[in-house]
N, C-alpha and C positions, 0 to 999 in steps of 0.2 A: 548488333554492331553499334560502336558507339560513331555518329557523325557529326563532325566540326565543321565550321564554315565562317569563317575570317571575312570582313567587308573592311574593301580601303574608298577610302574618298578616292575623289579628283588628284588630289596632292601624293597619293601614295600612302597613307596615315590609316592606320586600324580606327572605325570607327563602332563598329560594332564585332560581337560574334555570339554564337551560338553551339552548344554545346547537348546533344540530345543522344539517345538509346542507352542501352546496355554492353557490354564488352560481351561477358559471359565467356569469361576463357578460363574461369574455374568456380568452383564451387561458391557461393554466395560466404563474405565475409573472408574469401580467399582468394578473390579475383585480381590477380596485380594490375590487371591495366586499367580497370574500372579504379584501382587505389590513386594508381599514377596521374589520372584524367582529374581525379578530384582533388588530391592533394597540386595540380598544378594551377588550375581553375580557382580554387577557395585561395590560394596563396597570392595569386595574383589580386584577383579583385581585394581581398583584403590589403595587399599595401599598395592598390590603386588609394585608396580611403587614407590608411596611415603614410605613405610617402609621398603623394601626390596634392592630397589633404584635399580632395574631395570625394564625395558617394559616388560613384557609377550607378546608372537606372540598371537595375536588377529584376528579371523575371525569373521565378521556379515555377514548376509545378510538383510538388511534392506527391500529391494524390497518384499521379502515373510515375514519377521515377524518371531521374534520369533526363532534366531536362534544368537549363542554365541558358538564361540569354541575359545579356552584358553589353550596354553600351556607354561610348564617355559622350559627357555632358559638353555640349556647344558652347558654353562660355567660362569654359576653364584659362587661365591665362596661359601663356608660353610657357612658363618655366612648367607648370601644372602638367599641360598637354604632352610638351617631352617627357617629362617622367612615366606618364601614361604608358607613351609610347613606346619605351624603351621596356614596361612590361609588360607590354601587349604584345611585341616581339619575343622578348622572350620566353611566353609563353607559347605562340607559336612555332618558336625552335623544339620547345619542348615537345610539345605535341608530333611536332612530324617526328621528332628521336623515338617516341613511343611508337607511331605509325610502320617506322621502318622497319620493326623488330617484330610488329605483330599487324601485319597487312592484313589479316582474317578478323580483326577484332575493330580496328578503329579507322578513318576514313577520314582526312583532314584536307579541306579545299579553300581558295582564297576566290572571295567577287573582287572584280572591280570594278565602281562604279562610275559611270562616264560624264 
């Protein structure tokens, strides 16, 4: 099972998430949600970098698989941090639209920190 987990600030604002396991809802190389989870995940943090116009701290572990943690950086300016934000949302919409269709494969939850 692939599990996700969204952290907001104080303010309501995604400042981190994490993106970890396996879908395994079909044969390797033909797994659509493991497709879905990664084409949404690389598409974001990538135009965090090109729309936002800064790097997000980025963790993998490639040796295990299946494993994406993403946070945005503290001293991004306003216009910076809403862009962020606004794909860090929508990344999360996405996420739960895949959750809903496959509640046996993927598992998306939101902290909020106090």
């Amino acid at each position: 099972m692939i599990k996700s987990s969204f952290k907001r600030n104080g303010s309501g604002q995604i400042v981190s998430f994490e993106v970890s396991g396996h879908a395994e809802s079909g044969p390797y190389g033909s797994d659509i949600v493991c497709a879905a989870v990664s084409a949404l995940t690389i598409s974001t943090v990538n135009g965090i970098d090109a729309l936002a116009g800064f790097e997000p701290i980025v963790e993998t572990n490639d040796d295990e698989g299946g494993y994406l943690y993403v946070e945005v950086i503290s001293n991004a300016n306003q216009e910076q941090t809403n862009i962020a934000q606004i794909l860090l949302e929508n990344l999360l919409l996405g996420l739960q639209a895949v959750e809903q269709e496959n509640l046996e494969f993927i598992q998306v939850k939101t902290i909020n920190e106090k």
